[in-house]
N, C-alpha and C positions, 0 to 999 in steps of 0.2 A: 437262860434258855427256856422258853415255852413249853408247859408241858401237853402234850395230847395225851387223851386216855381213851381208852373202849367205851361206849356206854354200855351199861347193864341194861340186859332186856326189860323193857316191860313186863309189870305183873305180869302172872297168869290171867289171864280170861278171867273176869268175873260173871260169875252167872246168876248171883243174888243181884238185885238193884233195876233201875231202869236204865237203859243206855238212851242216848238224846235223840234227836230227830234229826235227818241229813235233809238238807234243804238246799238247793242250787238257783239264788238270787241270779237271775239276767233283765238287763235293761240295753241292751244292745247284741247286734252280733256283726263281728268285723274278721273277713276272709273265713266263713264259715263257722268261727267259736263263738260261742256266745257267752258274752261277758258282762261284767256290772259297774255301773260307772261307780267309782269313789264316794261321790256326796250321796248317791242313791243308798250305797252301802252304811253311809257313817246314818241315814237319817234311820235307816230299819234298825241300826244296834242302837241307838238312841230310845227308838220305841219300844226295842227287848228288855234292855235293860229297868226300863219304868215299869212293867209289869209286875203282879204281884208274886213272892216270891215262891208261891205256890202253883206258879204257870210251870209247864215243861221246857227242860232241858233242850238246846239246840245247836247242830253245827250248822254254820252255815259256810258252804265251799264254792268258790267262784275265782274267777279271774278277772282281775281290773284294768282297761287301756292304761298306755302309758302315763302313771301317775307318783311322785314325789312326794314322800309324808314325814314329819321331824313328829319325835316322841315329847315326852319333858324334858330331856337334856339338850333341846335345839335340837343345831347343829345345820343351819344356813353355810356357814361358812365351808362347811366339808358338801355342798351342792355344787363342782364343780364347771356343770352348764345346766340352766335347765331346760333346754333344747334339747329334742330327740330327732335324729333324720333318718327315716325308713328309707332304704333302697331305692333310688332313683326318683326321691321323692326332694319337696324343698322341705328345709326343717320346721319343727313342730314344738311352739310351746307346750314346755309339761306343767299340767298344773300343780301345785304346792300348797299341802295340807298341813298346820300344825291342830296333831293330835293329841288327845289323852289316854296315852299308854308308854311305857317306859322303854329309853332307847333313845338312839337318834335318828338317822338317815336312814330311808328304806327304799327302794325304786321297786314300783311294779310295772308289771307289763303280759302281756299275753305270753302261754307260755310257764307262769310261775303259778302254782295250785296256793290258794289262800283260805287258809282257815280261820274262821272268828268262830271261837267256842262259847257260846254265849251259856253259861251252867249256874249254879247256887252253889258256890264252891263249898263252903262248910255245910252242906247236903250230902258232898260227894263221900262213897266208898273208898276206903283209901287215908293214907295219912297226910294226903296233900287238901283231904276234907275236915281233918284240928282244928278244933280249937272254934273259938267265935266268928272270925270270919274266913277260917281256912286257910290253908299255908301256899298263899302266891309262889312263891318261891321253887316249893314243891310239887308245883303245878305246872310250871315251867319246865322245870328238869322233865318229869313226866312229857311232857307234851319232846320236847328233844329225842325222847328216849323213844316214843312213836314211831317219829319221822327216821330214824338210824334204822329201826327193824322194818318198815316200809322198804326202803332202799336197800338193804340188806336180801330181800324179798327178791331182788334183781341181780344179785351177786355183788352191790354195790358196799364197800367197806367206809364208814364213816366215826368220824373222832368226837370226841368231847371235848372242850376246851377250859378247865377252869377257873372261875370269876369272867368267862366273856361267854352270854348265851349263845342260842344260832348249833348248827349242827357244821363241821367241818371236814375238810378233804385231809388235810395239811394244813401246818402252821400260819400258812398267810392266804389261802381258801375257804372258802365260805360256801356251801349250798343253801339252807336256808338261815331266816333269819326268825327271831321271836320278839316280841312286846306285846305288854298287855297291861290291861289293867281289872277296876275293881270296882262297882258303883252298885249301890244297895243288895249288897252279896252277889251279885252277877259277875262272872269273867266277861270281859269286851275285848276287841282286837285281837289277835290269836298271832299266825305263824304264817311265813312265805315258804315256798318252796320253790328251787329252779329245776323246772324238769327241762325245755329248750327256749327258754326265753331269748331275744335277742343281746346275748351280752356288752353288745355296744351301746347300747345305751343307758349302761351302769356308770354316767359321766360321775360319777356321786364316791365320796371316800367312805362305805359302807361302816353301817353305826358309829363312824365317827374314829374309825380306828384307822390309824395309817399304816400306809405297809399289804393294806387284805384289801382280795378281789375276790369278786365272787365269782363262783363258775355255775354251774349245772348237772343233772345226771347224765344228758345227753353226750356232753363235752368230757364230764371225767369217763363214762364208757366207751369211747372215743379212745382215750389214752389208754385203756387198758386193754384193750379189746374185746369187751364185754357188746351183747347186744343191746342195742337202746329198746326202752320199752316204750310204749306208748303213753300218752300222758292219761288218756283213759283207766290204763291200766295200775300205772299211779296212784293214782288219785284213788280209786276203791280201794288198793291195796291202803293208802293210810284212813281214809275213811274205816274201813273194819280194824282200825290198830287204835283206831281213837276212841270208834263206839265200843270194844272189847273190855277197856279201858275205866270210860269216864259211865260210873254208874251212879246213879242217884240212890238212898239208903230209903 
């Protein structure tokens, strides 16, 4: 039997340190949101990450058109179309990215809030900042533990799930997902979130696990009869849970 568990709130508020820089990458805007395409995203973490390790800290939050990305662990095969068909429209190849961050299958789409935390992890306040190069690991959980008190922020109740990252509804539910990685002490690739993404177009066997669908906050406050919030309001609500968070020493 799978177990769910509560997350533990994030630290308290640090108020020693610097907290990073919020930046909203757009290279397009489609039905009024403006968005960043994929290779435009992967080429600026590219450039983050080269910097010296003495540049600042940065989140960067955006949304990405309909696009397909495998971690290190593949994961082609759990791609089960990668055709996307918007309403009344003909279908649409999704493009498919194999990246350098840990995980498999990930679908984005307008819709889901994305954050790439780009930090000097063993810089960071905190003990997910240990050691020589900092405890990935612990960085992760952290960043989990974000996204639960965000949503939480909405009256939204979210699970933890042990040994499989991502934030969850229920045992076979999913809201967001995590992978990341780690290049010359810099965190790259970050976390999805679904606030109302279009879920039909999650043709994909999410991270690689069978059995889990993803849903959204829109669709679990739906079932609950909770209000939906705006993804505007989202999206600040985890931005001040990240920057509260992630402090440089």
């Amino acid at each position: 039997m799978t177990t769910l568990v509560d997350p533990p709130a994030p630290p308290l508020t640090q108020t020693a340190g610097t907290p990073p820089r919020v930046e909203h990458p757009q290279t397009l805007v489609h039905d009024g949101q403006p968005l960043c395409d994929y290779d435009a995203a992967m080429q600026l973490m590219d450039a983050l990450v080269a910097r010296p390790k003495t540049a600042e800290d940065l989140l960067l939050v955006l949304q990405h058109p309909p696009t397909l990305t495998l971690g290190r662990k593949g994961g082609l095969a759990h791609i089960v179309a990668p055709r996307w068909q918007p309403a009344g429209q003909a279908p649409l190849d999704v493009p498919v990215h194999e990246v350098a961050r840990g995980g498999s299958v990930t679908w984005h789409a307008p819709g889901q809030i994305v954050v790439y935390p780009i930090v000097q992890l063993c810089q960071q306040l905190g003990p997910w900042g240990k050691g020589p190069l900092g405890d990935l690991p612990a960085f992760v959980r952290l960043l989990e533990q974000c996204i639960a008190a965000a949503c939480g922020q909405f009256g939204l109740r979210t699970l933890l799930k042990p040994g499989h990252s991502g934030v969850w509804i229920d045992a076979n539910r999913k809201i967001a997902s995590l992978g990341l990685g780690l290049r010359n002490g810099w965190t790259f690739h970050g976390l999805a979130l679904n606030v109302n993404p279009r879920l039909d177009g999650f043709a994909v066997t999410p991270c690689g696990l069978d059995g889990v669908q993803m849903t959204s906050i829109w669709q679990v406050c739906e079932e609950r009869g909770l209000a939906r919030p705006a993804l505007a309001d989202v999206q600040q609500a985890l931005e001040q849970q990240l920057c509260a968070v992630l402090r440089r020493a």
